[in-house]
C-alpha positions, -999 to +999 in steps of 0.1 A: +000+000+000+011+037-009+022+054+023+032+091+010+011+111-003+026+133-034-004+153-040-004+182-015+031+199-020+005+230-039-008+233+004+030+243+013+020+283+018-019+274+026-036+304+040-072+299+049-091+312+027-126+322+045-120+319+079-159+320+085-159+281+098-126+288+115-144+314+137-172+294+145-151+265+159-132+291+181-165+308+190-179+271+203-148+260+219-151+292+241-186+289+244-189+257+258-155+262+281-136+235+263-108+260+261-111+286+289-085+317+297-081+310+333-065+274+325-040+260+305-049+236+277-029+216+254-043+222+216-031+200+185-039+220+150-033+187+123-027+205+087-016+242+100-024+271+078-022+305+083-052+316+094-062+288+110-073+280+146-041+287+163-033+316+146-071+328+158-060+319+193-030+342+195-038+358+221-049+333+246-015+329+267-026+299+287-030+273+255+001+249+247-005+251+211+008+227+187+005+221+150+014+191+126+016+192+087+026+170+053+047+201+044+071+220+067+059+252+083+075+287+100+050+285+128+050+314+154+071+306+184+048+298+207+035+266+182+056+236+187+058+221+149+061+186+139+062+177+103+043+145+098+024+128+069-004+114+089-008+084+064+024+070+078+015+075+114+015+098+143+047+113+166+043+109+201+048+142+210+068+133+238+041+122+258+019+151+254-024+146+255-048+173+238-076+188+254-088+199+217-071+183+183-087+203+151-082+186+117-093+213+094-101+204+053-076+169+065-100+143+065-105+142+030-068+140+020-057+106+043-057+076+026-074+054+058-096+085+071-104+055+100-077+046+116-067+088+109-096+089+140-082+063+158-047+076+159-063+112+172-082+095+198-051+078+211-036+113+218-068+129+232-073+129+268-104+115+285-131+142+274-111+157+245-130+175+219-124+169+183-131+193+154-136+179+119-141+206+090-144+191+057-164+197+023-202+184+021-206+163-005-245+173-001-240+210-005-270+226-018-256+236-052-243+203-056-276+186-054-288+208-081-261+201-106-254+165-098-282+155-121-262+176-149-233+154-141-212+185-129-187+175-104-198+185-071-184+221-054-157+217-029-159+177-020-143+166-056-105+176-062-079+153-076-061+157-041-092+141-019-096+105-014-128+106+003-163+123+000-187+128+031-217+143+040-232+143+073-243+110+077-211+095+064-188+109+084-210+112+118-211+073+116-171+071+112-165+092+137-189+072+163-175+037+153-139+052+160-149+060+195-164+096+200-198+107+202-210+138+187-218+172+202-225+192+177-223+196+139-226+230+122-220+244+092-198+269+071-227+285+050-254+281+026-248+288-013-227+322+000-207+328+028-192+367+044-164+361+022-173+378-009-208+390+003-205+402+038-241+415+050-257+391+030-233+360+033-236+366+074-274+352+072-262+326+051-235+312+074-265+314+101-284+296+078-254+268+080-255+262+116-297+257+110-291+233+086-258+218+080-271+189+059-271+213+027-238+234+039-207+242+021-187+226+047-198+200+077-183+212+113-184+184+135-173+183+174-170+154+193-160+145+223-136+109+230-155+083+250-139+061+274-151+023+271-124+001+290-104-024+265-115+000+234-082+017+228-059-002+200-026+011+188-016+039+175+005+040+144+042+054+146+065+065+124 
């Protein structure tokens, strides 16, 4: 089986285009304490961009912030870097558990998306929160053209190996060993980034109903069940 992945050197310089879903996974985490000011939290961003969630976090002083990508990265110096293809396993971080891992538009691009959520929930303590962003194969534009046998808006590109909309992905995630809090969405048909007044509504409109959103948002929390855990793939 191929274990590197030759496809994503073009995601060397990423920057985040429309940091829209970005801010709604910050504003949740927040909301719902998971990362909190007034204690410190260890934070794992897998696929750093600029503009992603650590760089959103900059200010919050108490988070031990960490980031892991295919391509290398000149991360901040508060961001601990580790240059990983996840297809060929995880580091061990030197022992370090994450309060909060965020995968952001990865999903899609690992060969064995399952055992990808098994390796994270090794490395999660008990209660960790993950955050799953990727393209919805059932955007709402894409079930219009699909009958036209136009490829579908953000899910398809010759660097994804996998597809997902809601249900898809929610099942994975459960059968790796999470359950699910929450699932939101980036935006319907526009988001803030072009339109701003307008595209606002529409990214409310997401969170309503994800189902037909750009991209799925998906927290979940790692369950504990006694003899679950299996190993972790190194380097």
């Amino acid at each position: 089986m191929k274990t590197e992945d030759d496809r994503q050197n073009q995601f060397s310089d990423y920057v985040v285009p429309d940091p829209g879903r970005i801010l709604k996974v910050k504003k949740w985490l927040l909301g719902k304490k998971i990362i909190r000011t007034d204690s410190v939290s260890n934070i794992l961003e897998i696929g750093y961009s600029i503009g992603g969630l650590l760089d959103q976090l900059s200010g919050y002083s108490e988070l031990k912030k960490y980031a892991m990508d295919i391509n290398q990265k000149d991360t901040p110096g508060d961001i601990e870097f580790y240059k990983c293809d996840c297809n060929r396993g995880f580091p061990d971080f030197d022992g370090v558990t994450f309060d909060v891992v965020f995968a952001g538009e990865v999903i899609e691009h690992i060969f064995d998306d399952e055992q990808f959520l098994k390796n994270i929930h090794m490395h999660l303590k008990p209660g960790g929160v993950l955050v799953l962003t990727t393209p919805n194969l059932f955007f709402l534009p894409n079930r219009i053209l699909f009958p036209f046998g136009i490829k579908p808006f953000f899910a398809w590109q010759k660097f994804h190996y996998h597809t997902y909309d809601i249900r898809t992905l929610s099942d994975m995630v459960r059968q790796s060993g999470y359950e699910i809090k929450k699932i939101k969405s980036s935006h319907i048909l526009i988001s803030s980034r072009k339109f701003r007044r307008i595209g606002r509504f529409f990214e409310m409109l997401g969170d309503w109903f994800p189902s037909i959103g750009g991209h799925i948002i998906l927290f979940a929390e790692k369950e504990q069940t006694p003899g679950r855990e299996e190993p972790v793939r190194r380097y």
